[in-house]
DOGUFI-920634 format. One record per atom (N, C-alpha, C, O): residue number from 1; residue in one letter; x, y, z. Coordinates in steps of 0.001 Angstrom, whole numbers, plus 500000, padded with zeros to 6 digits. Layout:
<rs>
num_residu_u_v_w
NUM_A_X_Y_Z
...
</rs>
This chain:
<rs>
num_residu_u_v_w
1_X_659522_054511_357416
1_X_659814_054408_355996
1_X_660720_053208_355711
1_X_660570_052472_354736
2_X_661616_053079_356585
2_X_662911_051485_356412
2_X_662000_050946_356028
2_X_661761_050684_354849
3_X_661284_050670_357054
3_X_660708_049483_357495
3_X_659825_048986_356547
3_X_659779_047824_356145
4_X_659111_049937_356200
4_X_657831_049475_354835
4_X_658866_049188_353957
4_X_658920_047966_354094
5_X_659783_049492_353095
5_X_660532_049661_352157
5_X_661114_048108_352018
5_X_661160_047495_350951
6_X_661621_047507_353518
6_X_662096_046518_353832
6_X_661058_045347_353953
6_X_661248_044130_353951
7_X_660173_045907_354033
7_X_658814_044720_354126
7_X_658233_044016_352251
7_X_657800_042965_351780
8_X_658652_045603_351701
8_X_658336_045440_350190
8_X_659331_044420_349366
8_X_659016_043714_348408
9_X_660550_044529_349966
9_X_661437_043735_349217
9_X_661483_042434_349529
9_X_661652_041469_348783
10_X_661237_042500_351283
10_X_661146_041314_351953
10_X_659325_040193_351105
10_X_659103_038983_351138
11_X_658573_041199_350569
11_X_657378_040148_350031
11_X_657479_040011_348534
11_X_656582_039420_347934
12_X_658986_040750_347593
12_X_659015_040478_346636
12_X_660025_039106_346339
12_X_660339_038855_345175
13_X_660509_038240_347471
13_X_660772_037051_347494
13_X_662400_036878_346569
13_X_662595_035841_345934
14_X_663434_037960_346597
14_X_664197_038141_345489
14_X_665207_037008_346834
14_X_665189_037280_348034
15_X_665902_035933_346307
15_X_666388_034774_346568
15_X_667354_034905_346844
15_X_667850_034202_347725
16_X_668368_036317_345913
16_X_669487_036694_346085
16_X_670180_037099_347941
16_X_671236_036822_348509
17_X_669079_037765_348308
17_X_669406_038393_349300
17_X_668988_037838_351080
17_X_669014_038517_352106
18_X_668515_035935_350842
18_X_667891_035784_351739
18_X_668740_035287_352555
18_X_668285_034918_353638
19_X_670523_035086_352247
19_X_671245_034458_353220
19_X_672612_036003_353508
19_X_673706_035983_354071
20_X_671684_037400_352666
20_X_672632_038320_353318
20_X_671436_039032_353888
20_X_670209_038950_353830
21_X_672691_040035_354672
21_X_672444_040938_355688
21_X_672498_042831_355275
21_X_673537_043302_354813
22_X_671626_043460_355450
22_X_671453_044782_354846
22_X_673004_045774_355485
22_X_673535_045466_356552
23_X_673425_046722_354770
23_X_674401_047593_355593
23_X_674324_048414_355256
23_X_674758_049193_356105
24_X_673800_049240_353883
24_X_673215_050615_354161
24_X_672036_050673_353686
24_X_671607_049674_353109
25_X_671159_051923_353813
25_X_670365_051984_352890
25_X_670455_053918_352788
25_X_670829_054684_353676
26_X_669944_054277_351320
26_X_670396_055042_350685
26_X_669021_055692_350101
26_X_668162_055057_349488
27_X_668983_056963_350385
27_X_667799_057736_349832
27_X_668471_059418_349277
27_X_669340_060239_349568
28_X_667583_059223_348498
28_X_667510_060648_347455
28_X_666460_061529_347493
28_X_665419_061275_346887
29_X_666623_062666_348213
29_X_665349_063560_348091
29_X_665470_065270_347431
29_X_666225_066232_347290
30_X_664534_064916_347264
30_X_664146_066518_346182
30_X_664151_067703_347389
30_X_663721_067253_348452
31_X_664501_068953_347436
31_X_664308_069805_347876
31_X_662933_070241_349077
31_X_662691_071023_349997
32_X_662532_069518_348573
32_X_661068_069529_349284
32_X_660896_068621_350440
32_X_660012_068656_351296
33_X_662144_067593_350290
33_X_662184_066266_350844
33_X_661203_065227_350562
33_X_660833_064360_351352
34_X_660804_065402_349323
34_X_660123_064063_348944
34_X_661086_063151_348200
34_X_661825_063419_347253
35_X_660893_061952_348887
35_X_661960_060847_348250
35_X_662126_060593_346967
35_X_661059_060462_346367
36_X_662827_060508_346499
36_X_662899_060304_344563
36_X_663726_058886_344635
36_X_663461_058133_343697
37_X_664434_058519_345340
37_X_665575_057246_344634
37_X_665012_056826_346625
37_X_664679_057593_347528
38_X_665156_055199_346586
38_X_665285_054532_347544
38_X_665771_053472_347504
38_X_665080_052542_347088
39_X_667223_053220_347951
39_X_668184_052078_347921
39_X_668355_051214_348877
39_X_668548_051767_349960
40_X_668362_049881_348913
40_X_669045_049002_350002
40_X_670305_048465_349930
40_X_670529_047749_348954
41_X_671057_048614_350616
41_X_671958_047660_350083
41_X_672571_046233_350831
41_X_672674_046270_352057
42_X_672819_045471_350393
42_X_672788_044065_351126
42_X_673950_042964_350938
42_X_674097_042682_349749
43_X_674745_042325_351740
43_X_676176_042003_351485
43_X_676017_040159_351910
43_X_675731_039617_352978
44_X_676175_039885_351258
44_X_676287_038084_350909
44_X_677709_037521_351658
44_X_678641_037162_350939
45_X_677799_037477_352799
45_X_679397_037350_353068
45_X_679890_036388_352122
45_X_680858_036657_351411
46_X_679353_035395_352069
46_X_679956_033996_351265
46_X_680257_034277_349726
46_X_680906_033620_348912
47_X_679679_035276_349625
47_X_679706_035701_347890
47_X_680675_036597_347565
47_X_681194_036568_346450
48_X_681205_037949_348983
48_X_682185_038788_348780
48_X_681217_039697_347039
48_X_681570_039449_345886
49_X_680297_040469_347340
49_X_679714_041189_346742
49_X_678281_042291_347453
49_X_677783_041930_348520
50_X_677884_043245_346935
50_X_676426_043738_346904
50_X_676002_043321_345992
50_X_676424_043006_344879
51_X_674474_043314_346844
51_X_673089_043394_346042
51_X_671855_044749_346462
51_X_670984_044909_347317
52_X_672496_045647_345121
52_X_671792_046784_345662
52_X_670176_046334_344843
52_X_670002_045851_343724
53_X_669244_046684_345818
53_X_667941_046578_345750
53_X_667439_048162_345166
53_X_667771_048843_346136
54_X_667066_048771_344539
54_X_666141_050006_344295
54_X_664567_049538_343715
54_X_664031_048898_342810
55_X_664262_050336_344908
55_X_662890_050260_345456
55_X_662243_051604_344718
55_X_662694_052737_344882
56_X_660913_051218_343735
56_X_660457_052441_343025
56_X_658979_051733_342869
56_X_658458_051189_343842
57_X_658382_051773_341676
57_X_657382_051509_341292
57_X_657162_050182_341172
57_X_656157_049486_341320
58_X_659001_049814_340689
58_X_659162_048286_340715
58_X_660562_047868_341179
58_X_661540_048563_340900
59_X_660672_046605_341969
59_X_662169_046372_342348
59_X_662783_046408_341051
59_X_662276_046329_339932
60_X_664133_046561_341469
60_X_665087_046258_340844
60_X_666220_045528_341826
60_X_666244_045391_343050
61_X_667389_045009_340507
61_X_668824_044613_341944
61_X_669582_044540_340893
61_X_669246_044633_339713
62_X_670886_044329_341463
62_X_672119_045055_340704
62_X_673583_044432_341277
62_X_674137_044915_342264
63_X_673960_043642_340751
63_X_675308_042779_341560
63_X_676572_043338_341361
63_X_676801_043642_340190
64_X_677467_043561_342179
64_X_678644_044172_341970
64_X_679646_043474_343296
64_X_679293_043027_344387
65_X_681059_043608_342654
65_X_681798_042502_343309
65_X_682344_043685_344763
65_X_682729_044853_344705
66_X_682206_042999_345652
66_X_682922_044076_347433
66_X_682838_043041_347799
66_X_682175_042034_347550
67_X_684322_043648_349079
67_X_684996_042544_349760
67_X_685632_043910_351011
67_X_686448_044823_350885
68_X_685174_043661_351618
68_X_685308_044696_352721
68_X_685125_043383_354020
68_X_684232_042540_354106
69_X_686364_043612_354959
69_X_686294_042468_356251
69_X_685616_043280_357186
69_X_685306_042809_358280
70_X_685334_044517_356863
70_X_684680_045399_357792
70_X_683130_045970_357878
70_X_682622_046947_358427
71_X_682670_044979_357139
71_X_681296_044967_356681
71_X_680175_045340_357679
71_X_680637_044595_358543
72_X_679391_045721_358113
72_X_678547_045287_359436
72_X_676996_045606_359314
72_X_676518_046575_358723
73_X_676437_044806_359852
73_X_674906_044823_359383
73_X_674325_045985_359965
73_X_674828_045944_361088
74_X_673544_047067_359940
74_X_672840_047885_360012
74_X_671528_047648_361245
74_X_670391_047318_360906
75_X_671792_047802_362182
75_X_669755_047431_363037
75_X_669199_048894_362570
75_X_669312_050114_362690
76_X_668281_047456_361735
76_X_667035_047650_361287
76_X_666136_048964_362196
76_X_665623_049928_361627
77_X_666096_048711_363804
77_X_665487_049185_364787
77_X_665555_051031_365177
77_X_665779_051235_366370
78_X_665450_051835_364633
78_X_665910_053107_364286
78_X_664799_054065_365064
78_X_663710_053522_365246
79_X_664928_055264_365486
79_X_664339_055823_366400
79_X_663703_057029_364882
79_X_662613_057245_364353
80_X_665060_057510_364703
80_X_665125_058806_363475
80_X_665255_057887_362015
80_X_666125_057135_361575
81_X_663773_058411_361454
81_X_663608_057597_360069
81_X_663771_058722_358946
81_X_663831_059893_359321
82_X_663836_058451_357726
82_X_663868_059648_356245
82_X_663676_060471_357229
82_X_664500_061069_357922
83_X_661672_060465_357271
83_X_660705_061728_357702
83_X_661165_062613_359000
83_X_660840_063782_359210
84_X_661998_061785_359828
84_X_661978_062942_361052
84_X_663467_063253_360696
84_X_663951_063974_361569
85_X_664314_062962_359747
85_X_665364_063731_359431
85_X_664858_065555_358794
85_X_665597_066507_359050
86_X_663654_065722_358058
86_X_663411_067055_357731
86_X_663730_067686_358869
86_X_664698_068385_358569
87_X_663476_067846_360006
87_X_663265_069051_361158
87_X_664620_069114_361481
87_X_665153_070219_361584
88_X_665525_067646_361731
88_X_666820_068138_362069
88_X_667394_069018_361150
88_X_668046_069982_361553
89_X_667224_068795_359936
89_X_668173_069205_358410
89_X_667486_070402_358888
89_X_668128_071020_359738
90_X_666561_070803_358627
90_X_666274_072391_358506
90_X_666557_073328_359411
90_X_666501_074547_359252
91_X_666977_072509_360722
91_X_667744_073557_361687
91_X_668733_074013_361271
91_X_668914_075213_361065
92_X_669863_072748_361003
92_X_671060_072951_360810
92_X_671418_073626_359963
92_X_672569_074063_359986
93_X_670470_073957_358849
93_X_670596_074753_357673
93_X_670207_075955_357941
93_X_670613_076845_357194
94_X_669196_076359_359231
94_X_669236_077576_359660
94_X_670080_078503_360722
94_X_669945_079647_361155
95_X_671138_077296_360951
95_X_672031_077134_362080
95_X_673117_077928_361073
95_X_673464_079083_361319
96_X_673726_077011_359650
96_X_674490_077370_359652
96_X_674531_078454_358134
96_X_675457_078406_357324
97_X_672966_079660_357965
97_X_672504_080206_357089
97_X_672313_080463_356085
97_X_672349_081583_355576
98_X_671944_078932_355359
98_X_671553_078436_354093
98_X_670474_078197_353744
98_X_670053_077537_352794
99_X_669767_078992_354883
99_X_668095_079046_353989
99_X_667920_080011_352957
99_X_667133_079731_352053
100_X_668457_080984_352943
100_X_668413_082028_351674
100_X_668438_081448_350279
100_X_667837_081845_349281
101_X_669424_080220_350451
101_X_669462_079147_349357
101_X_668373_078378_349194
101_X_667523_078213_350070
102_X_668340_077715_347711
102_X_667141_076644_347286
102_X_668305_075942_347460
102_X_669461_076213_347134
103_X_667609_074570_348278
103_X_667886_073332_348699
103_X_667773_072429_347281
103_X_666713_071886_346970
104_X_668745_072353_346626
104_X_668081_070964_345623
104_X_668052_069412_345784
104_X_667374_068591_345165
105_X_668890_069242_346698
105_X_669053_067385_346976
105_X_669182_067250_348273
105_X_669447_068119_349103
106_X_669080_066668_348350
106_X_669249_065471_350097
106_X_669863_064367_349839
106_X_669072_063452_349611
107_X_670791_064122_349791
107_X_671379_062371_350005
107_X_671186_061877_351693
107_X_671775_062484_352587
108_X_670615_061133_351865
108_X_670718_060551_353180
108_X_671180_058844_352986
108_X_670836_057938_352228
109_X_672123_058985_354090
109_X_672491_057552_353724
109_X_672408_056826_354953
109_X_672859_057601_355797
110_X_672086_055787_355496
110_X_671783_055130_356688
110_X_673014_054048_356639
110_X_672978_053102_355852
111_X_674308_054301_357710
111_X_675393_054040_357637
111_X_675730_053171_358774
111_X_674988_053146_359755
112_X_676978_052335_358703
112_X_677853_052337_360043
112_X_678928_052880_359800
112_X_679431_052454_358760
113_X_679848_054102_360621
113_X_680679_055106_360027
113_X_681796_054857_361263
113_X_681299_054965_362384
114_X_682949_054603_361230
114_X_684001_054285_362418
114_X_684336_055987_362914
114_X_684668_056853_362105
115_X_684209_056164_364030
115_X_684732_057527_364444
115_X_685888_057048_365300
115_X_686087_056026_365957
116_X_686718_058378_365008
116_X_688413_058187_365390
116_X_688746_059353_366591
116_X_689692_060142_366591
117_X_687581_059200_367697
117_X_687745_060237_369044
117_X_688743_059575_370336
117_X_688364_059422_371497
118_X_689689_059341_369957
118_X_690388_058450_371022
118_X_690231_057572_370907
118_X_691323_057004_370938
119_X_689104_056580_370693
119_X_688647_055086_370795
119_X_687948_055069_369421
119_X_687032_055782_369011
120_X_688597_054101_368838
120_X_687637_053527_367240
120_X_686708_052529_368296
120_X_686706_051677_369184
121_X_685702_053670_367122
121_X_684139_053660_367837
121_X_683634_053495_366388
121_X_684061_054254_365518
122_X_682498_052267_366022
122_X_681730_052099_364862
122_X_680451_052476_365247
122_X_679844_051769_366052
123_X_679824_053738_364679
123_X_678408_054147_365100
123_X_677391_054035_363600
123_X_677687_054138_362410
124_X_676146_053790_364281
124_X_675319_053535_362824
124_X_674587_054996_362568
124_X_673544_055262_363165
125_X_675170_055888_361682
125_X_674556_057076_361373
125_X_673585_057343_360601
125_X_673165_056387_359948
126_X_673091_058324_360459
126_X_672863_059189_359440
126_X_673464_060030_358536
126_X_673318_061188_358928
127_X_674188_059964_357309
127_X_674838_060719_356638
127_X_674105_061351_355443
127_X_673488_060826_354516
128_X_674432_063012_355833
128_X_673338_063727_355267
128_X_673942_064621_354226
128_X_674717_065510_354580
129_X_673723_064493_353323
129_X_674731_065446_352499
129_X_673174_066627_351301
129_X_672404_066362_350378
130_X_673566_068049_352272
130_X_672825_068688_351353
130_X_673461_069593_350386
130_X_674614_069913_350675
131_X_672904_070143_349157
131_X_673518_070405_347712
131_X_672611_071598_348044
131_X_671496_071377_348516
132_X_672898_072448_347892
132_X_672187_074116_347948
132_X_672174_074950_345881
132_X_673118_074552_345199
133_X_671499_075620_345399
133_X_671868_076094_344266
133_X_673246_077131_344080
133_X_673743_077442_342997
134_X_673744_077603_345530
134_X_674895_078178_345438
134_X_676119_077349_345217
134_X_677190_077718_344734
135_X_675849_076411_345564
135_X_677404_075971_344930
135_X_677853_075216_346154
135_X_678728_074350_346187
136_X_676719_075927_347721
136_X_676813_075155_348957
136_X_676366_073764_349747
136_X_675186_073503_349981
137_X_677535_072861_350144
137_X_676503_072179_350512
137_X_677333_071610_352306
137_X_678464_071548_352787
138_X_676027_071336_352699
138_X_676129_070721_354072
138_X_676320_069141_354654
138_X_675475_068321_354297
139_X_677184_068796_355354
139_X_677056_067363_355598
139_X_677474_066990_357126
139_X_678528_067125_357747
140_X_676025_066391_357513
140_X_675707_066157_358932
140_X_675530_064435_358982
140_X_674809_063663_358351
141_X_676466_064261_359958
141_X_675629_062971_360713
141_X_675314_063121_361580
141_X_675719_063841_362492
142_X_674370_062353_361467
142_X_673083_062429_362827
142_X_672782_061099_363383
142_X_672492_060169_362631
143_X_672843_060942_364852
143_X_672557_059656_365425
143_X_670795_059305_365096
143_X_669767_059962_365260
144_X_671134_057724_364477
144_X_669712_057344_364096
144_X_668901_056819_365148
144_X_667866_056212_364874
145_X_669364_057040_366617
145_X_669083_056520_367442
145_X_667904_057796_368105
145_X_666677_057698_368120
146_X_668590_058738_368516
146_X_668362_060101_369161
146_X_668019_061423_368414
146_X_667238_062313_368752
147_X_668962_061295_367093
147_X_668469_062451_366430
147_X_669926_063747_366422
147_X_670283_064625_365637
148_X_670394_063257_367686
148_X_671550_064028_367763
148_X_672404_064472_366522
148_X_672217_063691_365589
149_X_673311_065514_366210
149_X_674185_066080_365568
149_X_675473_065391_365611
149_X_676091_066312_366144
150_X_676043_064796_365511
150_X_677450_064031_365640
150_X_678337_065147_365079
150_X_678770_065862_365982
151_X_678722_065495_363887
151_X_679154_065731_363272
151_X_678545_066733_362073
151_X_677622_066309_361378
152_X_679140_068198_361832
152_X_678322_068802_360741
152_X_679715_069627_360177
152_X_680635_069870_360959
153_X_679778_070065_358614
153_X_680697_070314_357632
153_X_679696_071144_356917
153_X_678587_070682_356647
154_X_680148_072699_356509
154_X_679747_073248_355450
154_X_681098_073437_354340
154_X_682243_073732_354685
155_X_680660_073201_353022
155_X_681334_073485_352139
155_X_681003_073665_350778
155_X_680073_073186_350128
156_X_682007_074513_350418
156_X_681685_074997_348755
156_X_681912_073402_347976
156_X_682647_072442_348205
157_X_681027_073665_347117
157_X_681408_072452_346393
157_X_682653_072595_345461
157_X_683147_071569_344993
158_X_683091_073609_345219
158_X_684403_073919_344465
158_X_685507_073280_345134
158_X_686396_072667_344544
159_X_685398_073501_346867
159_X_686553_072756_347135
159_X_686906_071427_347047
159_X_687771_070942_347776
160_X_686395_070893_346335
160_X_686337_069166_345660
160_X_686922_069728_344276
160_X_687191_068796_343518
161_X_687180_070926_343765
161_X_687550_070693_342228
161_X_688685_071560_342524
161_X_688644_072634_343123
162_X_689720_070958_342028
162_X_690898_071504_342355
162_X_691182_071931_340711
162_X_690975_071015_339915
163_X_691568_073042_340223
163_X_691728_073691_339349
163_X_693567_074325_338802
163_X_694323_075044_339456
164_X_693701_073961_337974
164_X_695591_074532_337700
164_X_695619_075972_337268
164_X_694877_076181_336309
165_X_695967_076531_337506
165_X_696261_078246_336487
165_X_696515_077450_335650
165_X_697246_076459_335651
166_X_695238_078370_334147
166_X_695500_077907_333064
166_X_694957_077011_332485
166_X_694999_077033_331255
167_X_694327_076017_333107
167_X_693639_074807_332816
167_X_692263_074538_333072
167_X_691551_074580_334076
168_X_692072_074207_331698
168_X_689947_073963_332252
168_X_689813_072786_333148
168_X_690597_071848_333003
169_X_689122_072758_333831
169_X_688684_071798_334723
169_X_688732_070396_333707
169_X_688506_070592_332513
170_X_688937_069398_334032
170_X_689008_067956_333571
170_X_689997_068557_332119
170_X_689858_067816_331146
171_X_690748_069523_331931
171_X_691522_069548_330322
171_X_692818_069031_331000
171_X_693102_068626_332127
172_X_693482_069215_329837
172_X_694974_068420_329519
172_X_695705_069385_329370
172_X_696899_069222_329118
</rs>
């Protein structure tokens, strides 16, 4: 799937992106795991910005100013693509018993993510973030190499909304 995706942008000749280098790319899937949103994203060192590419019926691109010294290009060369992420995700979701739930989203994001195990270690992941209709969601990285589990997190999505006695969420 990269790869076609990357071939499409690569024959739509966009000028912006021919002296940068890709560092993530970013997909959105429906419950079903059919892709709905497909993103590239691509970093101009000399420019100190992205150029996010979304890939649909028709390109698009989108300039925004980043400056990160920690930037790093992504290989292209990937073992575990979108499609063979379904079988891992659906274990882990039966692993950690959230199939009872409807699955509504998939964010998958194709990363380089620094892990802090004794040795800063920069690995190029998979970051998987699933949204359940309970309120649950799951987030796995997965080596894009092997397929492996690196890392997996279940959580309520509430615990992102921190709430005051007394106070509506976002009130004064």
């Amino acid at each position: 799937m990269l790869k076609e995706i990357l071939e499409k942008v690569k024959k739509a000749n966009i000028e912006e992106i021919k002296e940068a280098f890709l560092f993530s790319a970013f997909f959105i899937l429906n419950g079903n795991f059919e892709i709905e949103t497909k993103q590239l994203d691509f970093y101009p060192p000399k420019e100190k910005e992205t150029i996010t590419i979304t890939v649909n019926e028709k390109i698009t691109k989108k300039r925004e100013p980043f400056e990160d010294e920690e930037v790093k290009e992504i290989n292209q060369d990937i073992n575990i693509d979108v499609e063979e992420l379904k079988k891992i995700v659906l274990k882990e979701i039966k692993k950690f018993k959230l199939q009872a739930y409807e699955l509504n989203k998939v964010i998958a994001i194709l990363q380089n993510v620094k892990f802090k195990n004794g040795i800063k270690q920069t690995k190029q992941i998979w970051n998987v973030i699933c949204l359940f209709s309970s309120f649950q969601m799951l987030r796995l990285y997965i080596d894009c190499l092997d397929g492996k589990v690196l890392k997996e997190e279940k959580h309520s999505i509430f615990d992102f909304v921190k709430m005051e006695k007394g106070k509506a969420a976002g009130g004064t």
